[in-house]
N, C-alpha and C positions, 0 to 999 in steps of 0.2 A: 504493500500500500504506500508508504511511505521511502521512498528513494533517496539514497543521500546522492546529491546531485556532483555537490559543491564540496567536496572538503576541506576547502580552503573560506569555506565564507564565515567562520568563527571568528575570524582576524585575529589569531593567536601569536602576531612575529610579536616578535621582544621587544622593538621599539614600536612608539607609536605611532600607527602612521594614520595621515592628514586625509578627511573625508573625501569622496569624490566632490567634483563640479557639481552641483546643481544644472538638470538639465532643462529647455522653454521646453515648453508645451508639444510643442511639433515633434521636438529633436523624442521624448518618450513615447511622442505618436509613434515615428520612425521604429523608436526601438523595440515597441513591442510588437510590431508589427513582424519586424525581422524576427522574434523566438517564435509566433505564433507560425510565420512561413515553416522555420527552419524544423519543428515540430510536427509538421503535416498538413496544417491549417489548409483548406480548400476551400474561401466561402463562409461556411459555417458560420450561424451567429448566435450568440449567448443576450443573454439581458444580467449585467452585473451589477452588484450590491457588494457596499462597503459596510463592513464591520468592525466600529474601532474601541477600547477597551477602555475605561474612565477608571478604572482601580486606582486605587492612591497612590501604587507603584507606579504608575504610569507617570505621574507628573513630570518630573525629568525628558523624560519623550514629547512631551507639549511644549515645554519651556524653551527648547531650543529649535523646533521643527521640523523635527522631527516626524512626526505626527502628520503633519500639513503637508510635509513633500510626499507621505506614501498615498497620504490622497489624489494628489499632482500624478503622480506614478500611475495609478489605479484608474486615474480618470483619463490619461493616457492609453491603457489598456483596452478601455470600454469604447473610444473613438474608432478602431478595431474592430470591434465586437458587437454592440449594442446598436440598435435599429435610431435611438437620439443622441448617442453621444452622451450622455450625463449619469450619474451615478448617488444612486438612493444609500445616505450616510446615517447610520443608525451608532449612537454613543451605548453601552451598558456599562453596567456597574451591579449595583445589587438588583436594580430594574432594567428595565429600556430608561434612557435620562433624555434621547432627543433623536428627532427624526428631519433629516432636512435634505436636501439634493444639492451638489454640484455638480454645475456646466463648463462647458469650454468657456463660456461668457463668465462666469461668476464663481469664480475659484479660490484668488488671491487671497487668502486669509480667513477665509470663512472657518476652517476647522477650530483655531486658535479663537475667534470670536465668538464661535459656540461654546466651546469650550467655557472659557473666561465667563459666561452668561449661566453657566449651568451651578455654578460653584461645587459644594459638597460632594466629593471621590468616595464611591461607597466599595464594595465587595466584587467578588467574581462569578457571577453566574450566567454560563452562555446558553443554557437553552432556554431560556426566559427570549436571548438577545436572536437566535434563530428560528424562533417560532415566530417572530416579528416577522424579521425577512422574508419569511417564508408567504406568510398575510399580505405583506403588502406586494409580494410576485404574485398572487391568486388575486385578488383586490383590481391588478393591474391590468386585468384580464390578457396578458401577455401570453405569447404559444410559446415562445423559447424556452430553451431549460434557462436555470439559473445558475450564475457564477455568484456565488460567495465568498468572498476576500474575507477573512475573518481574522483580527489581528487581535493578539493577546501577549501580555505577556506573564500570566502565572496560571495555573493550576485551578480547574473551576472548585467551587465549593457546592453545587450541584452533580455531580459526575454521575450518579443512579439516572439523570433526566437525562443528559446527554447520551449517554449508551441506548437509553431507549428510543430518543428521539433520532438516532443517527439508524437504526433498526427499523422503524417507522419511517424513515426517508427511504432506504432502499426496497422497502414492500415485502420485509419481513415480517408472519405473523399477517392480518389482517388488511385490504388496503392493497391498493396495487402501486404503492410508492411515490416521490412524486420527481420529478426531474429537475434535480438541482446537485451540485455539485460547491463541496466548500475545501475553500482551497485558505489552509490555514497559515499564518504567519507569527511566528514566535520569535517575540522580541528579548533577549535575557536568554537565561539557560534557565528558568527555573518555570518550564512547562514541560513536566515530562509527563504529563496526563497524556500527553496527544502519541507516546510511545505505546499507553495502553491500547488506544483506539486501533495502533496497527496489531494487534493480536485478537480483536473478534472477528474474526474470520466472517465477515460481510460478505454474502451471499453476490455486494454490486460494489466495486471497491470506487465511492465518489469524495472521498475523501484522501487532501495531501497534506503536508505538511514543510513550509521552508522556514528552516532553522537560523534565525539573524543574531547570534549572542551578543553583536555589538552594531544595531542596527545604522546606526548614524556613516559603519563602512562601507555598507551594502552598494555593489553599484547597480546601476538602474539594470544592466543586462542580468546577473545574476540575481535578483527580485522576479523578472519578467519570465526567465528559466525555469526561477523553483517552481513558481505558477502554473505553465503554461506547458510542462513537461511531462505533466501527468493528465492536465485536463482535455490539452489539445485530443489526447487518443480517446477518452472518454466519450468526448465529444462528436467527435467523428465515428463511435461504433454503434453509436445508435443513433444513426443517417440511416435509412432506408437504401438496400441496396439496389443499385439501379443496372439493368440489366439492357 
């Protein structure tokens, strides 16, 4: 389920070394474009959602923006992918804390601004945070499946709901599943919940996970990698074969 893609994107060298560039808007068009090709990509389109995590650990990741460019990244991604361009942002914490959209037009700082509006960092519970998602992709009345970017960086405090509700997405059990795919991004090392998830043997394997220990080195290509490495085939095998 889970592929180590990257062995190198922990940034373990001795000294420290200095972020990448910040890249405009186009230049992560470009880029995601290029892993989504180099992947298999034909076509195909998704409808993406962004999932970002308000836990108190998180602060640091907001402060410096961290936060903000993987939004920038993400909504790069979805230019790509998605039938408008824009990407439905959902904060959790111990709740869902806020629901909002950014566009190619209305991006610049928004994360940080919701943020900063929201105050109080509660706890970590993600199936609270993807049953959301999930609503407002049915809500949307959209055909696509769904991509869900789902960034975290600790360990849920629900994990009973997530194993169930990850079981009820592939149409385990009752329910004929529903088409979405969450492609997880762990910020920190201290999410090894998401190592259990690779060992229940799901019957539809739509779950990834890209390991960022030190997100702020990540460069845009290997973000767009960890993503699009595992979804792209996903993606593409349940296309209808044409004959």
């Amino acid at each position: 389920m889970f592929k180590k893609l990257f062995p190198g994107s922990s940034s373990t060298a001795a000294s420290p070394a200095a972020a990448p560039a910040r890249s405009t808007m186009e230049g992560l068009t470009n880029k995601a474009a290029h892993s989504l090709r180099k992947f298999g990509l034909a076509g195909q389109r998704a409808a993406v959602y962004l999932v970002l995590d308000r836990s108190g650990s998180m602060r640091p990741y907001y402060s410096d923006g961290t936060v903000q460019y993987l939004a920038e990244r993400i909504l790069g991604l979805a230019r790509n992918l998605d039938s408008d361009g824009s990407v439905p942002v959902t904060f959790f914490s111990t709740d869902v804390d806020c629901e909002f959209t950014v566009s190619v037009d209305d991006y610049a700082g928004r994360i940080e601004d919701a943020h900063q509006r929201l105050g109080h960092m509660g706890r970590t519970n993600y199936a609270t945070a993807i049953r959301a998602v999930l609503e407002q992709h049915r809500q949307s009345g959209e055909t696509l499946p769904a991509l869900i970017v789902f960034q975290t960086d600790g360990n849920p405090d629900d994990r009973a709901d997530v194993i169930a509700l990850l079981r009820e997405i592939v149409g385990e059990g009752e329910g004929e599943g529903i088409e979405a795919f969450i492609a997880f991004v762990a910020f920190g090392k201290k999410v090894d919940f998401l190592h259990t998830l690779d060992d229940l043997g799901l019957k539809d394997d739509r779950v990834s996970r890209f390991q960022a220990d030190e997100p702020e080195h990540i460069t845009d290509e290997e973000l767009y990698d960890g993503i699009t490495h595992e979804f792209v085939p996903w993606l593409i095998a349940r296309q209808p074969v044409r004959h």
